[in-house]
C-alpha positions in Angstrom: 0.0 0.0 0.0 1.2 3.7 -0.1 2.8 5.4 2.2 -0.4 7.3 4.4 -0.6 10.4 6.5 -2.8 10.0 9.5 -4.9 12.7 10.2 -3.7 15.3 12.6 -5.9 14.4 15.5 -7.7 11.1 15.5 -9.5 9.0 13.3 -13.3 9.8 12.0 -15.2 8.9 14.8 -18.8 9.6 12.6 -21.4 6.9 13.1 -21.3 4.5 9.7 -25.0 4.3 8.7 -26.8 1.1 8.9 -26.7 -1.5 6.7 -30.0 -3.6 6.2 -29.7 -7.2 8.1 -30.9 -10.3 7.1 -33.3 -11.6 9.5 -33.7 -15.6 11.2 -31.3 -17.8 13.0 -27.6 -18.3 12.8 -28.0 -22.5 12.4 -25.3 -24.0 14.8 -24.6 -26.1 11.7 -22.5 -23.4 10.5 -19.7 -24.3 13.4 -19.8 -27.7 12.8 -20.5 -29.0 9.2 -17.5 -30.2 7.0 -19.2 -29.2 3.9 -20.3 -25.9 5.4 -16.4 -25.6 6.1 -15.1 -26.9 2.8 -17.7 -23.7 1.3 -15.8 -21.0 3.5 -12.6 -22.9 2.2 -13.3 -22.3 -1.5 -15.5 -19.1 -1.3 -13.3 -17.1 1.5 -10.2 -18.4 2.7 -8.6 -18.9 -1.0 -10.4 -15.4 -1.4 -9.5 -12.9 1.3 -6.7 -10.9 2.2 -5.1 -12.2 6.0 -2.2 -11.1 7.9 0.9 -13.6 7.6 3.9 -12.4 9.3 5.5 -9.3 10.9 8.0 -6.8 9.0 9.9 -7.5 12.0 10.1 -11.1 12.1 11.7 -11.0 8.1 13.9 -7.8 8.3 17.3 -9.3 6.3 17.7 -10.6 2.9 17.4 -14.5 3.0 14.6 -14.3 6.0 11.5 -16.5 5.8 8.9 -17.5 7.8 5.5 -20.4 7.1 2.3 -19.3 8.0 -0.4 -22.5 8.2 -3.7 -21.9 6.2 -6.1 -24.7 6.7 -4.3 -27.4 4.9 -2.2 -25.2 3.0 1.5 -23.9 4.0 2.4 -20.4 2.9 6.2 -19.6 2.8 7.2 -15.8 2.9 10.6 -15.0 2.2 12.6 -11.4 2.2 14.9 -11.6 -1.4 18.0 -10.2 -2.1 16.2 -6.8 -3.1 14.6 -6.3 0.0 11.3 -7.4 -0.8 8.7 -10.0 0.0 7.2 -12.6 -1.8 4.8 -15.3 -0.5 5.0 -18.4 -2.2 3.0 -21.8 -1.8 5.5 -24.2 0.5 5.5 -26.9 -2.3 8.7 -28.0 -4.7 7.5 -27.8 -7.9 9.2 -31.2 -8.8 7.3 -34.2 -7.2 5.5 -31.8 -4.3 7.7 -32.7 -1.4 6.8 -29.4 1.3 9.5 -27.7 0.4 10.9 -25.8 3.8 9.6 -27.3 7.7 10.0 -24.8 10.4 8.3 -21.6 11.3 11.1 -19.4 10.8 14.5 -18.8 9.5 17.4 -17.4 7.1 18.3 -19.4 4.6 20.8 -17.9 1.1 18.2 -20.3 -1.2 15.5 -23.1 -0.4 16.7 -26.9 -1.2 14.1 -29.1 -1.0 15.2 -32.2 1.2 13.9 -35.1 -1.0 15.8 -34.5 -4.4 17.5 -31.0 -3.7 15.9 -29.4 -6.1 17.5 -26.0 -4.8 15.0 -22.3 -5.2 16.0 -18.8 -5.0 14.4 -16.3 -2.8 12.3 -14.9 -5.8 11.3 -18.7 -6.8 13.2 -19.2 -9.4 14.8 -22.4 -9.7 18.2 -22.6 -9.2 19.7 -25.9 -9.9 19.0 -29.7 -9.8 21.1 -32.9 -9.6 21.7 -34.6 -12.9 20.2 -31.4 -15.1 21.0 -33.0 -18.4 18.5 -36.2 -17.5 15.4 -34.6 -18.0 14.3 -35.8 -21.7 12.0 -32.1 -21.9 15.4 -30.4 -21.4 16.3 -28.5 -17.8 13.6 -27.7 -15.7 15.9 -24.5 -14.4 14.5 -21.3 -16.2 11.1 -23.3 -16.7 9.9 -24.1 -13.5 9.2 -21.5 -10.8 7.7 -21.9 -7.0 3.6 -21.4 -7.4 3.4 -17.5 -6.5 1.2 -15.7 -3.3 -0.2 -12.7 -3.4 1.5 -10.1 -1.0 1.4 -6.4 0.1 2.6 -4.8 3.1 0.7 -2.6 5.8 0.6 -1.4 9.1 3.7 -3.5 10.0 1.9 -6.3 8.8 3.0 -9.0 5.7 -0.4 -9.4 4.5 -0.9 -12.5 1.8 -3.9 -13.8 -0.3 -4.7 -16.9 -2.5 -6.5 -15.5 -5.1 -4.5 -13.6 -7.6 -7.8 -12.0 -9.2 -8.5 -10.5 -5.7 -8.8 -6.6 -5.5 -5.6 -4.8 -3.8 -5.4 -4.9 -0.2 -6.6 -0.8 0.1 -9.6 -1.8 -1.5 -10.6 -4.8 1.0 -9.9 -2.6 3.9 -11.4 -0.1 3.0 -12.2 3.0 5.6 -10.8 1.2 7.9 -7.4 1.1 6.6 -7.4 5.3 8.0 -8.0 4.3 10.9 -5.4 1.2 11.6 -2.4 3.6 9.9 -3.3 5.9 12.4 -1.9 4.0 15.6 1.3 3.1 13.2 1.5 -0.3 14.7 5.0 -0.5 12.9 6.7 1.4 15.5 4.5 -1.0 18.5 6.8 -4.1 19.5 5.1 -7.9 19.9 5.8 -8.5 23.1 3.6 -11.8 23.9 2.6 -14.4 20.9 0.7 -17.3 21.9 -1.5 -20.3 19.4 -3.6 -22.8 20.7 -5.7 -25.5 19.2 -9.5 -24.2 20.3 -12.1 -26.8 20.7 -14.0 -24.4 19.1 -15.0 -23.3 15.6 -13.3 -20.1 14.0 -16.8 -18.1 14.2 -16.9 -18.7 17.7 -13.6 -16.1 18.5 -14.9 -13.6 15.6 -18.5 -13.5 17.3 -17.6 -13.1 20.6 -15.1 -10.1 19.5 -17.9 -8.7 17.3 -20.0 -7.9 20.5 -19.9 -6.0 23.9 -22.7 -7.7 25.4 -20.2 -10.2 27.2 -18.0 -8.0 28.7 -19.4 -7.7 32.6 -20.5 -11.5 33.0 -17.3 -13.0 31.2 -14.7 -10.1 32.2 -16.5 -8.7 35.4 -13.3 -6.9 36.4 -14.0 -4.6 33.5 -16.8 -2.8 35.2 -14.1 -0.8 37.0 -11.9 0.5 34.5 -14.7 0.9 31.3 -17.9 1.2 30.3 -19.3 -2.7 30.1 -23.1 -1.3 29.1 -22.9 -2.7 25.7 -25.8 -0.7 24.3 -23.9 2.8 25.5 -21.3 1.7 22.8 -21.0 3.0 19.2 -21.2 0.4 16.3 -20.1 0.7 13.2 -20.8 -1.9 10.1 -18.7 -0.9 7.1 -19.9 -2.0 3.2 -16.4 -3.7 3.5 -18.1 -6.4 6.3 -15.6 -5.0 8.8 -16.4 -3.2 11.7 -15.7 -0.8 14.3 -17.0 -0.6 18.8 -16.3 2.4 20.4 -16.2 1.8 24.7 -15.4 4.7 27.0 -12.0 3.5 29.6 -10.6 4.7 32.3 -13.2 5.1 34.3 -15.7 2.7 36.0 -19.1 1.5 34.5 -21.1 4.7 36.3 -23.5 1.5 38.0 -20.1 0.7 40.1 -18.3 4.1 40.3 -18.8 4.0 44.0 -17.4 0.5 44.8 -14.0 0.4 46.3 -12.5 -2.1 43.5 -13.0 0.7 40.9 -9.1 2.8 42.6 -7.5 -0.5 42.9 -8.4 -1.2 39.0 -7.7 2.0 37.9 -4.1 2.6 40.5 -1.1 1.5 38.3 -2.3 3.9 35.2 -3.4 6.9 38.0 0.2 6.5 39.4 1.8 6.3 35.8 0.6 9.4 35.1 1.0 11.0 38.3 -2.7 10.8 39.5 -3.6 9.6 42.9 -6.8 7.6 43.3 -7.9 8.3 46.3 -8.9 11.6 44.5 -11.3 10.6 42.8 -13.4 8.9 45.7 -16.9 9.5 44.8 -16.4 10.5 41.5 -14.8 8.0 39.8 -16.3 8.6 36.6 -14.1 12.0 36.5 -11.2 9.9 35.9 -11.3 9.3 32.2 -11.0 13.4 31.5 -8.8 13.4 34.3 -6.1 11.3 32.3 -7.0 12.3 29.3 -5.6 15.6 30.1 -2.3 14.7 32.2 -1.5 12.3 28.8 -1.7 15.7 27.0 0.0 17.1 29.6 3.5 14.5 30.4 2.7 12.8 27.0 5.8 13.9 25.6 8.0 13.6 28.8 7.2 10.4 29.1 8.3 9.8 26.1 5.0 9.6 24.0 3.8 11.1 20.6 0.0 11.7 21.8 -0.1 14.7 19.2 -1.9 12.5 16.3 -4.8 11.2 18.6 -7.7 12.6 19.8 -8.6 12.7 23.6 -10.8 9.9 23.5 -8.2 7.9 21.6 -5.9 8.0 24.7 -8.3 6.5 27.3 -10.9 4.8 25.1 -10.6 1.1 23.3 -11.1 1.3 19.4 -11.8 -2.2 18.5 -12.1 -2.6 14.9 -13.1 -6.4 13.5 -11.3 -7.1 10.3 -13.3 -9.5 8.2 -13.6 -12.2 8.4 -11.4 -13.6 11.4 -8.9 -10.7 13.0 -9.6 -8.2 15.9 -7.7 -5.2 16.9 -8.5 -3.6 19.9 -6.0 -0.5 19.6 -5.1 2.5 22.3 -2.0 4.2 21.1 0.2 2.7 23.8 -0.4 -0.8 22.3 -3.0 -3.2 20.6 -4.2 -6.5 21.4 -4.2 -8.5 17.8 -7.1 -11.7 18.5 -7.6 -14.7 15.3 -9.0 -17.4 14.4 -8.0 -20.0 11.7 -9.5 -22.7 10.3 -8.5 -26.1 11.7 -6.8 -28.3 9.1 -9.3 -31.6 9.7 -11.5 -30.4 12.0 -14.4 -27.5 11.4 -15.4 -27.9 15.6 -11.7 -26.8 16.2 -9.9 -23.5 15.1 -6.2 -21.9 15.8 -6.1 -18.9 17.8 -3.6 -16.7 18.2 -3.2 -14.0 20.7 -0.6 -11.5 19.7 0.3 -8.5 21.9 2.0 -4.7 21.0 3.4 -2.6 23.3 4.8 0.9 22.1 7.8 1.4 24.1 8.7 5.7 25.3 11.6 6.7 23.9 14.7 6.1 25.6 12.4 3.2 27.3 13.5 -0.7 27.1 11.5 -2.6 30.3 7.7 -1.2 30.9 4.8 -2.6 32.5 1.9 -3.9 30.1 -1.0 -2.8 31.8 -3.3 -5.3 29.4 -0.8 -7.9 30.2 -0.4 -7.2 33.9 3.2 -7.7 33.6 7.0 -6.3 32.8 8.0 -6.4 29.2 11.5 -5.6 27.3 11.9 -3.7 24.3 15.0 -5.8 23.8 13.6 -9.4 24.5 12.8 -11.9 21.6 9.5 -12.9 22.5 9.0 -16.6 22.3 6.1 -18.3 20.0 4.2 -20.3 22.8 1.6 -22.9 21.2 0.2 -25.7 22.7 -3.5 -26.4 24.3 -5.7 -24.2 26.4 -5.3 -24.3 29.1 -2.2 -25.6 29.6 -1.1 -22.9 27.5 -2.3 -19.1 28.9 -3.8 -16.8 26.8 -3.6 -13.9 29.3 -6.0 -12.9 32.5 -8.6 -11.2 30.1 -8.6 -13.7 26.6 -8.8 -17.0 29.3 -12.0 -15.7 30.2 -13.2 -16.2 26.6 -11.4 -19.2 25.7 -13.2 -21.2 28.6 -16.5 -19.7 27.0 -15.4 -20.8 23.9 -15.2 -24.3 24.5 -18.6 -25.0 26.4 -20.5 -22.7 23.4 -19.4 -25.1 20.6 -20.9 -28.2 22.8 -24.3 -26.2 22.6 -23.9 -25.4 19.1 -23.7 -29.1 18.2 -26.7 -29.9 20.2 -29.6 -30.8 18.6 -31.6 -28.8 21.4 -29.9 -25.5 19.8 -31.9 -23.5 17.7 -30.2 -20.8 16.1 -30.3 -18.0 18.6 -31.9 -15.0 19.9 -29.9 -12.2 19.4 -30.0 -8.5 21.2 -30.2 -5.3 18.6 -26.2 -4.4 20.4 -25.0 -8.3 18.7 -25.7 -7.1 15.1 -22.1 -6.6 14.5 -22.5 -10.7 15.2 -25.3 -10.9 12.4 -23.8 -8.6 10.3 -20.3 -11.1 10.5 -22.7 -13.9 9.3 -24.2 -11.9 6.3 -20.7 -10.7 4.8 -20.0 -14.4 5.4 -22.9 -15.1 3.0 -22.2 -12.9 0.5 -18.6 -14.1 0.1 -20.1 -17.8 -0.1 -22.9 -16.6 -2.4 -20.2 -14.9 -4.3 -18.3 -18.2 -5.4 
């Protein structure tokens, strides 16, 4: 994509206007069905535009990593130019995967079966015994099947289908808003997979509502606005989608409750506020930070100047069709997906990444989100395994355990398609787009 200039102070915060919804139930079918999931294979995951890999995690000539798609294997790879090129993971000579691993540096690719040996641009390079294939060489003939890619928001972004519109085009209005928070300067500082006992639509729905957040995350009454029907909604013609939720200050139903300062303490005292000032009016704190962030911004090392006031207290979670959440402050962003299980349509990956955007002159700083210390200068491992042996963080567990008792009630026979609140359209709306992609194929 081109280069982009965010706006001077904040992203469009207009209401979107609202699309018309289809009406009737959401069939639990759709979470469990192979051939339901063998549709979304052919009419939207060959289709769609997905993230693949950081900038980061490929910066030098040579560097590569695989990204898993379903039953496909995607290999990125940095070439001597500088630039990257996706490519299926597949020698083109008797379909041996051509490179195992997630991540590397390799001069060339040599494919472990024959050594059939590819170049970073997939261009074959050389084979044993050239002058034994009767059709003549297969070097300057054969080439590595290529993958779309663009780059954006720090983000390698790749897609299957080379008639697909540019990556600008399926954002859309939303792309404004992600280049905004300039996620390329944020660091990952936590990157966990697990294996979900869940279907893919199960994370996206969850993430496409608010309605949720004080019976699954009940420690988010003191710190935002849980009232899920006090939150803007937008649903862009794009099928992506934006919440806007109030922080920094307690759902006003439990601004008197004595958990609400012990929520709010390690921001007050990062910013020089002392919550035992705000005793019965809690509520004043979100204005209240808003203005010492304009006021220490910059001495605590911070570029506040492109954001508006609500953008420095308030969560702007945007769902990116169809299976990727960002729920970005400009301090950080929590990146939530779901990918379709190889075999298994009742099981999805999920991956919980997290950005932190260090102050200058900063190297070790406490994630609020993550409750914990993180280093600018740490390489942060890839953590995979099964929930919950493997931890998503405090906040995503919660959802997770949801997660796996919800797809046992989708596959009951006693589940009839649900009943769902005018705040969960974002969830209906998810379903439509899905539609019209299937529709489309």
């Amino acid at each position: 994509m081109a280069d982009y200039s965010p706006p001077p102070a904040g992203v469009d915060r207009r209401k979107a206007p609202e699309p018309a919804l289809v009406t009737g139930p959401i069939e639990g079918d759709r979470y469990k069905s192979r051939e339901f999931a063998q549709r979304e294979w052919n009419g939207l995951w060959t289709k769609v535009w997905l993230v693949g890999a950081l900038e980061s995690d490929m910066p030098d000539a040579g560097d590569f990593m695989t990204v898993e798609l379903g039953s496909e294997s995607i290999l990125l790879a940095r070439g001597d130019d500088g630039r990257v090129r996706g490519f299926y993971n597949v020698c083109q000579h008797r379909g041996n995967r051509l490179v195992e691993g997630e991540q590397g540096s390799l001069a060339a690719f040599t494919c472990a079966y024959h050594a059939w040996r590819w170049g970073l641009d997939g261009s074959l390079l050389s084979v044993p015994d050239e002058a034994d294939f009767p059709q003549g060489s297969p070097c300057g003939k054969l080439r590595l099947e290529p993958v779309r890619v663009e780059s954006f928001a720090g983000f390698i972004w790749y897609c299957l289908d080379p008639d697909a519109a540019p990556l600008a085009d399926f954002l859309g209005e939303v792309a404004d808003h992600i280049a905004s928070y300039r996620m390329e300067n944020m660091v990952r500082t936590h990157w966990v997979t697990v294996e979900g006992q869940f279907n893919w639509k199960c994370v996206q729905d969850n993430f496409n509502e608010s309605y949720h957040l004080e019976f699954v995350h009940p420690q988010t009454r003191f710190i935002m606005e849980t009232r899920g029907m006090e939150h803007q909604q937008d649903l862009y013609p794009t099928g992506h989608a934006r919440i806007l939720i109030e922080g920094c200050r307690p759902d006003p139903r439990y601004a008197d409750d004595p958990a609400v300062a012990e929520g709010m303490r390690e921001e007050l005292d990062f910013w020089g506020l002392d919550a035992a000032d705000f005793a019965g009016q809690a509520t004043d704190m979100r204005a209240a930070l808003q203005r010492r962030k304009r006021e220490l911004g910059a001495e605590k090392g911070y570029d506040f100047g492109r954001f508006s006031d609500d953008q420095l207290t308030d969560h702007y979670h945007y769902s990116i069709f169809p299976n990727l959440s960002l729920s970005l402050k400009p301090d950080g962003c929590i990146f939530l997906r779901a990918s379709p299980h190889p075999d298994d349509p009742a099981k999805c990956l999920f991956d919980m990444w997290y950005f932190t955007l260090f102050p200058e002159g900063v190297t070790e700083y406490h994630s609020h989100t993550m409750d914990e210390m993180v280093s600018v200068d740490a390489q942060v491992p890839h953590v995979t395994g099964i929930w919950p042996e493997v931890s998503c963080g405090p906040a995503i567990d919660q959802d997770v355990r949801i997660w796996n008792a919800q797809q046992k009630g989708l596959s009951s026979r006693g589940y009839r398609g649900g009943y769902l609140a005018w705040q969960e359209r974002r969830v209906r709306y998810l379903h439509q787009t899905l539609d019209r992609w299937l529709d489309a194929s």
